[in-house]
N, C-alpha and C positions, 0 to 999 in steps of 0.2 A: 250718791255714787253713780246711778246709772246717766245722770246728766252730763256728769263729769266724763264719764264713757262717750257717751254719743259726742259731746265738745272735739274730745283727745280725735274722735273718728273722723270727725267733719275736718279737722286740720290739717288731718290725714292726705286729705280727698287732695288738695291742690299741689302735695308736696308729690305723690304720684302722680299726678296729672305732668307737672313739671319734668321730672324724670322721665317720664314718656315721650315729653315732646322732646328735650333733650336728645336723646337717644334717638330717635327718629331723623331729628338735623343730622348728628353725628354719621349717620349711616345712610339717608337718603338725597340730603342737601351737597353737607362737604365731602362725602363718598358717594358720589352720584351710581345709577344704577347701570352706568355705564363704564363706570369706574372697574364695579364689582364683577363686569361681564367681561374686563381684562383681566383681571386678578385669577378668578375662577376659570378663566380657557387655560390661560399660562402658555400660551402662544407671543411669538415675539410679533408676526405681523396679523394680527386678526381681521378678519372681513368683516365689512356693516352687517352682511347677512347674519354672520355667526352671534352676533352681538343681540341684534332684532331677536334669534329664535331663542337666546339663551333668557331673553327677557321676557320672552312671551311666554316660553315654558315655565317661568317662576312667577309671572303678573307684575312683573316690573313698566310693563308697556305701556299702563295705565298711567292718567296721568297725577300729576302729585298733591293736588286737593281738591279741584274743582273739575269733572267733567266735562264740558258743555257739549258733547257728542251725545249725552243721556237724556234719559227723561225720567222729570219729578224728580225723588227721590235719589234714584241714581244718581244723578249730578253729583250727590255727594259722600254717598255709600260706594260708587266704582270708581274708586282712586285708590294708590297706593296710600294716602294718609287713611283711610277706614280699614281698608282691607291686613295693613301690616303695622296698625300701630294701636287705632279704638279697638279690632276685637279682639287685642290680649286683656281688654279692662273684662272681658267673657271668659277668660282663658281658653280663648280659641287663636293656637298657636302657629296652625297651617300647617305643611307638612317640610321636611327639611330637604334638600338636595336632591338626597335617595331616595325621596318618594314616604320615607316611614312621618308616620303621623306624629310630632314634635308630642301631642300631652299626652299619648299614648305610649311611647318614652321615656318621661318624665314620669309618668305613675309606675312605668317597669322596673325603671333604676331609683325610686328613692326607694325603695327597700336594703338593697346593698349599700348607700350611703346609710342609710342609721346603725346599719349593724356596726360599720365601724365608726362613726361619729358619737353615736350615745352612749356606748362603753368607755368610749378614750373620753365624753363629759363627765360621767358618771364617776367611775374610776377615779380621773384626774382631780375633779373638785373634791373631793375623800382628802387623795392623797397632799395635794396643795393646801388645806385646812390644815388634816394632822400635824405637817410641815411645820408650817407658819406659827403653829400653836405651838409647838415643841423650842422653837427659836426664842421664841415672843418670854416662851417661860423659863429660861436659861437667858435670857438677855445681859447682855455686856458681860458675857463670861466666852469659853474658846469657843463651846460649841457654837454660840451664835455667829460668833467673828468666822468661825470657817463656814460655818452654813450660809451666812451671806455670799463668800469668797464660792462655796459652789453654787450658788446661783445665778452669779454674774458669769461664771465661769459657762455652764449650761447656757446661759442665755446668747454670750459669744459664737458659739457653737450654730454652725446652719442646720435644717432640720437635713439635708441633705445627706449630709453625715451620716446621722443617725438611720435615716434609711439604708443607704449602701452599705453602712456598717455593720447594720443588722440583718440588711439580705445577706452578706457575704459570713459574718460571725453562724450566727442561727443556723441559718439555712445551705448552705451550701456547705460551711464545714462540719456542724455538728447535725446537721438534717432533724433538727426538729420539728419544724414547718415548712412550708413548701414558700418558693423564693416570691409564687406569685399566682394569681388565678384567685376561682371564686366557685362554691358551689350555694348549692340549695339547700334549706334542713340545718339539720345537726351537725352536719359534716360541713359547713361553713366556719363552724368553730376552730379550725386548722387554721385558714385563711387569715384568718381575721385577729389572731392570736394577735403574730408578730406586729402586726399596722397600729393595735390597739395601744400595745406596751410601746411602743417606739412616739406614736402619738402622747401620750403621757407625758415619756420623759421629756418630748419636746418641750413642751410647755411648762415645764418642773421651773427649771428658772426665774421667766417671769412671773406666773403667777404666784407663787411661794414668795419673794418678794414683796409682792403689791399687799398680799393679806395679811404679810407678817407687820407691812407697814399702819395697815386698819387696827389690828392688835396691841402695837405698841401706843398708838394716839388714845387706844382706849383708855390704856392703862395709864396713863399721865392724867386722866379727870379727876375730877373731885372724891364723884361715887366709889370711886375702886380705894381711895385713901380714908373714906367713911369705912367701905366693909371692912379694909383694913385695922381702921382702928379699933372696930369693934370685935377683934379677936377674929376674922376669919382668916381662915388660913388662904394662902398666895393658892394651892387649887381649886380651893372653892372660887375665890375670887377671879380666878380666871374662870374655868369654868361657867359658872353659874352666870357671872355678871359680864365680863368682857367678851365671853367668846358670843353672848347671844345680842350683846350691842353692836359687834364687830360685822354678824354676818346681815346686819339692814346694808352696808356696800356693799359686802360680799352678794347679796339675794339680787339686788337691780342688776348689778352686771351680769351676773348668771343667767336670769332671765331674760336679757336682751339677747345672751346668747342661743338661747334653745329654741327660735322658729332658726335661725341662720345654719343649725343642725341638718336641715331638711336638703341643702344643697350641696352638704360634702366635703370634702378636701381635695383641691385640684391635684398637688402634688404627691399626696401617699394615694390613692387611686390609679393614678397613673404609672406608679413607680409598681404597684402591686398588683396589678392588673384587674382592679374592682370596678365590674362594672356599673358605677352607681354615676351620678349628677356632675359630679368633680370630671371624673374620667370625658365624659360624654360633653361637658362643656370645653375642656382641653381639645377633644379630638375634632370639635367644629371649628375652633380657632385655628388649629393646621392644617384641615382641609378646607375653610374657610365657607365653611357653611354657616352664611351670617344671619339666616332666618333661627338656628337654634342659636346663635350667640344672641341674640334682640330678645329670644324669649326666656333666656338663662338670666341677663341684664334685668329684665322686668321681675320675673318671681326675686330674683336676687333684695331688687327695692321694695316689692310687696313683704317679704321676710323679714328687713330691716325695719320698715315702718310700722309691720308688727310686731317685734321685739320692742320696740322706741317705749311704741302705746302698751304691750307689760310690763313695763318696765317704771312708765308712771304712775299704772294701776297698784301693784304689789310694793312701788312706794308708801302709797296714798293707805295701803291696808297694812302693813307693819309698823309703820311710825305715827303713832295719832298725832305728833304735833304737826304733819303737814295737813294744810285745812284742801277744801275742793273745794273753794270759789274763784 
């Protein structure tokens, strides 16, 4: 197992290496840093001067891989490719526009992003199971037939919706919760109510579909028409046997989802006014603060590529018939 760990790591290595440099072209090549120093004045005629200091004040002045103004070492450490692209493989982020310190940021605001990302996983994976199970075992009867019809239905539906709908139902007409805002503590629990349950239902939809679909594949094999035959009852049989063969799909996908936790939801953040990851990568994209969008982009693929590699691991330890070699 631990071999198989260190493999899954090392394969790792070159698919963030890739993304890094990717993202590097995309933002320093084909959006030159002069580009950026139009974008960011938002002047119609800008001067070379204003350009020069807007670059020099962010280190864009440097040049783009190779020095030869330096010495040793330098030559290759003082350029924009070490200074804004090798040391986020440190998580050293640099600092953003306004001067605040991008990882010192990012440790502020993932706290607000889990409060409401791991309730609305937590929550949701519950409720998309019960769902799924409840359809799965009522199959080709009404209930199924309409529970499919509200899931497509839900899934039609933009989250958008549901947000405005629930600021404006909730909270403004029946003032349960506040429309928007964030506190500290216990009394975050206000906040975070409506974002939680509205995140949910988001997602009611599709994933109650997807697991109702793992459920009913179970239940067409062999095993499930042995228990059957052998006198157990359609609960047991689900229970016991289908629903714990059903969730090895259900467990990989979950897992791949829970480092991607860490970074938020751009839209219900924004719309709720939580200051967490989502929010703070929105608000650099519109004020076009592209030093915190390169390092949103980065943790984004470090989280991905950890999710990937749980996600082979908690394969490889649920189903013994996948081998590690």
């Amino acid at each position: 197992m631990i071999a198989y760990i260190v493999r899954r790591v090392l394969y790792a290595i070159p698919i963030l290496i890739g993304v890094n440099v990717i993202t590097f072209a995309l933002f320093f090549l084909v959006n030159t840093p002069d580009d950026m120093a139009r974008m960011q004045l938002g002047l119609k005629r800008v001067t070379p001067e204003a350009i020069d200091k807007w670059k020099q004040e962010r280190g864009y002045d440097k040049p783009t891989f190779f020095n030869s103004a330096a010495e040793g070492h330098a030559k290759l450490t003082d350029t924009i490719f070490f200074e804004k692209s090798l040391r986020m493989f440190a998580f050293d982020f640099g600092r953003a526009d306004d001067g605040r310190d991008i990882a010192r940021e990012i440790r502020m605001r993932m706290g607000p992003s889990l409060a409401v990302a791991l309730p609305v996983f937590l929550a949701g994976l519950l409720a998309y199971i019960t769902f799924a199970l409840g359809f799965a075992f009522f199959r080709a009867t009404y209930i199924d037939f309409w529970g499919v019809v509200l899931c497509v239905f839900a899934m039609s539906i933009s989250s958008m919706f549901y947000i405005i709908g629930g600021q404006y139902l909730v909270s403004k007409l029946w003032h349960l919760t506040p429309i928007s805002g964030f506190s500290d503590g216990f009394d975050a629990a206000r906040f975070v109510l409506l974002p939680v349950i509205i995140g949910v239902i988001g997602g009611f939809g599709g994933h109650t579909r997807v697991y109702r679909t793992f459920f009913l594949e179970e239940i067409g094999k062999e095993y499930v028409r042995t228990a059957r035959a052998k006198g157990l009852s359609e609960v047991t049989v689900l229970f016991r046997h289908v629903l714990k063969n059903a969730l090895i799909p259900i467990l990989t996908g979950v897992v791949a989802a829970i480092p991607l936790l860490f970074i938020g939801s751009l839209i219900t953040e924004s719309f709720f006014g939580i200051p967490g990851l989502g929010s703070y990568t929105i608000d650099a994209i519109g004020s076009q603060d592209f030093a915190v969008v390169r390092s949103m982009v980065f943790i984004g693929s470090v989280l991905y590529i950890v999710g990937l590699l749980l996600t082979d691991v908690s394969y490889t330890l649920v189903d013994p018939r996948v081998r590690l070699d």
